[in-house]
C-alpha positions, 0 to 999 in steps of 0.5 A, spaced: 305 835 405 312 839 405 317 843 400 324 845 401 324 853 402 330 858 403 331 861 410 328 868 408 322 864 404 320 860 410 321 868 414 317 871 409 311 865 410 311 866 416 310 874 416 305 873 411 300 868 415 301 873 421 299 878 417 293 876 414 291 872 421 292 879 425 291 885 423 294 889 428 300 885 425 305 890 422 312 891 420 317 896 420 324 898 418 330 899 413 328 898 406 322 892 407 317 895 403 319 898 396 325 894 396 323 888 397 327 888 404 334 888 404 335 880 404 329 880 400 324 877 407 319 882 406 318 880 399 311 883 396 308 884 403 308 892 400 303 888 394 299 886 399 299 889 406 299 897 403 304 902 405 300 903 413 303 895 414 309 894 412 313 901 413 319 904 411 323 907 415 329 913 415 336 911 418 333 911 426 333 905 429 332 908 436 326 912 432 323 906 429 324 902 435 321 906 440 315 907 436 314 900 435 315 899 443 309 905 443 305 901 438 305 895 442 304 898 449 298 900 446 296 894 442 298 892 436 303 887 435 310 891 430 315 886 428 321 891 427 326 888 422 333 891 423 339 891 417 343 888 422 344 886 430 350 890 429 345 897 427 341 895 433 346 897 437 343 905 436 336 902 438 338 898 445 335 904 450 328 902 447 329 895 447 333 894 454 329 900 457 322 900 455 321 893 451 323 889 456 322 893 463 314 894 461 311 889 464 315 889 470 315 898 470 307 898 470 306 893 475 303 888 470 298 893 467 301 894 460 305 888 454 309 889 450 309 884 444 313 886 439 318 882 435 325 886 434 329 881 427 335 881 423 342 878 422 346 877 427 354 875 427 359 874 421 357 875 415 364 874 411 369 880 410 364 886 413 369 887 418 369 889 426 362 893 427 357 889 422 360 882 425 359 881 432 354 876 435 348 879 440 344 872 443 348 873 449 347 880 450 340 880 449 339 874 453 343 877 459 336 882 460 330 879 464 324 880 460 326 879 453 326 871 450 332 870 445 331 866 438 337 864 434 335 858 429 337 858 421 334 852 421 328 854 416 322 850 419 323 852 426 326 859 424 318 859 421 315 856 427 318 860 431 317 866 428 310 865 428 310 864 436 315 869 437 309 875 434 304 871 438 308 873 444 305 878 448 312 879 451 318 882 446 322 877 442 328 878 439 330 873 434 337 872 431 337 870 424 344 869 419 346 873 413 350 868 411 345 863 411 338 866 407 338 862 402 339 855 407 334 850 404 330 845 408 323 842 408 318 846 412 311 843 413 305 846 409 299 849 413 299 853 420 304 850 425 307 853 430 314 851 434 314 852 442 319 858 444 324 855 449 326 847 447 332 845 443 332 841 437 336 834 437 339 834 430 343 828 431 342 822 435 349 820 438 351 816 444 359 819 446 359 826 446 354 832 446 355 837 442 351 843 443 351 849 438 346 855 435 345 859 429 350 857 423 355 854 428 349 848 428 352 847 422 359 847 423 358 842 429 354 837 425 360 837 420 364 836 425 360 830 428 360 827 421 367 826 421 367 825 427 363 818 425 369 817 421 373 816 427 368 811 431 366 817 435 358 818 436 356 826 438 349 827 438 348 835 437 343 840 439 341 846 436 339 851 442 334 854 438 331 858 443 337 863 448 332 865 453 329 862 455 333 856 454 331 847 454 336 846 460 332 838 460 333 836 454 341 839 454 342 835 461 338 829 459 343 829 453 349 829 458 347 824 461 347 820 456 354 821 454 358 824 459 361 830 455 359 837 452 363 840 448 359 847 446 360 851 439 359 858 440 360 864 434 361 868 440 366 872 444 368 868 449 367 872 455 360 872 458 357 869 452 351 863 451 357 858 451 359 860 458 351 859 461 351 854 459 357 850 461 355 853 467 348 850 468 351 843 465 357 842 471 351 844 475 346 840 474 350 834 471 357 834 475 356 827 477 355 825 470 360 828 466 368 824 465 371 830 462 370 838 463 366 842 460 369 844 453 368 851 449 370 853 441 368 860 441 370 866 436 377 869 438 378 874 444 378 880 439 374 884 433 374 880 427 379 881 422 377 883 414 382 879 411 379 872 410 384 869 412 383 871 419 376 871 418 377 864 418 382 862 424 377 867 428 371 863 427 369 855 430 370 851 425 369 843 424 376 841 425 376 846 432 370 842 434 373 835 433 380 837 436 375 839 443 372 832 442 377 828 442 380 832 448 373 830 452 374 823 450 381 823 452 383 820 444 390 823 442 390 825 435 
């Protein structure tokens, strides 16, 4: 059986089934237990957990964040929410440093299974330090597994997996998209870390895309349809490690790739990716590999520029239609 859920309601199933599962599972961070949780994922877990469980914590990511390493280090399974990624940025010695660096710093002999969540990317007029987008940078560290799905299903899946890892996880939700509705499964179930989903079958193009610009993809493989042009798309869900079979096995079936990423250019996942694509399939590829990213500058406030800075579906069928060589 399955009912159709809002991102935080699938979020929110998945903490709660941890939770109840696991008792060394707890969460922690900025207004999740009396208010409910800032986008309301955390809704009524204070009810049931108690205050030892599900922790409000001051304004300190790098606090909060350190002893939720400290925690995992010595046994229990913290899940830390941030308000957002872009207030993560306080918190990265921990995150880079510790989290990611124990196995490794202890010669194998200490984990550290903690799972760091919140919002990433633009999120309407918020301006320049509460947009930016982090896949990239946090999937640039060995030892961190990187998850971006708005997807409700898998994000709950995943979510899941992610708390059962005995590796730190960091997973990169969309402010824009809580309320996002889709069918999710009822009963336990678990989606693997590290494999794409094929959104839309297609035959003339790859897209591939993650997060909230899976959606802009798919609307530009819709009107795209309407020209004759048939564009599989793939959300990546998972950054690191990230499903380079299933992106290749798409290339090689339809010869093009364009990658749709809400990130600033330079250094972004987009560019892995092209990179691994005209690596590992350059004799399959008609066309080079195409980009729509974000523009090259911080975001602007007003919506206007908000909206020529971001990917949008038209960005992703002009880019197609380059690949494919069609004018108009």
């Amino acid at each position: 059986m399955s009912r159709e859920l809002a991102l935080r309601d699938a979020l929110r199933e998945a903490l709660i089934e941890e939770m109840r599962r696991d008792e060394t599972v707890f969460l922690m961070g900025e207004e999740v237990a009396q208010y409910d949780g800032a986008y309301k994922v955390s809704k009524g877990l204070l009810d049931e957990f108690g205050p030892k469980r599900v922790i409000d914590t001051p304004i300190a990511e790098l606090g909060f964040a350190g002893i939720g390493v400290g925690a995992a280090m010595n046994g229990l399974r913290p899940v830390v929410e941030f308000m957002t990624w872009n207030f993560a940025i306080l918190a990265f010695d921990q995150i880079v440093n510790n989290a990611a660096k124990t196995l490794s710093q202890s010669a194998g002999q200490f984990n550290c299974p903690i799972v760091f969540r919140g919002p990433s990317g633009a999120a309407g007029q918020l301006a320049q330090q509460h947009s930016q987008t982090f896949e990239s940078w946090m999937a640039n560290v060995p030892g961190l597994k990187v998850i971006s799905c708005i997807d409700p299903a898998d994000a709950k899946g995943l979510l899941k997996s992610a708390i059962r890892d005995n590796n730190p996880v960091c997973i990169m939700e969309s402010e824009l998209l809580y309320g996002h509705k889709g069918i999710v499964p009822e009963g336990e179930y678990l989606v693997p870390i590290g494999k794409a989903a094929i959104r839309r079958e297609g035959t003339d193009v790859t897209l591939i895309s993650y997060n909230k610009m899976t959606l802009v993809a798919l609307d530009a493989a819709t009107e795209l349809a309407k020209e004759g042009i048939s564009a599989e798309v793939i959300d990546l869900r998972t950054i690191r490690p990230l499903d380079v079979e299933t992106l290749i096995n798409s290339v090689k079936k339809t010869n093009r790739c364009v990658i749709v990423d809400e990130a600033w250019p330079f250094a972004s996942v987009s560019s892995e990716v092209a990179y691994t694509v005209q690596k590992l399939a350059f004799d399959y590829l008609d066309a080079p590999v195409v980009r729509v990213s974000s523009a090259d500058t911080s975001l602007p406030y007003a919506p206007t520029l908000v909206d020529a800075y971001l990917p949008n579906p038209s960005r992703v069928v002009k880019a197609v239609k380059e690949v494919m060589y069609v004018k108009g």
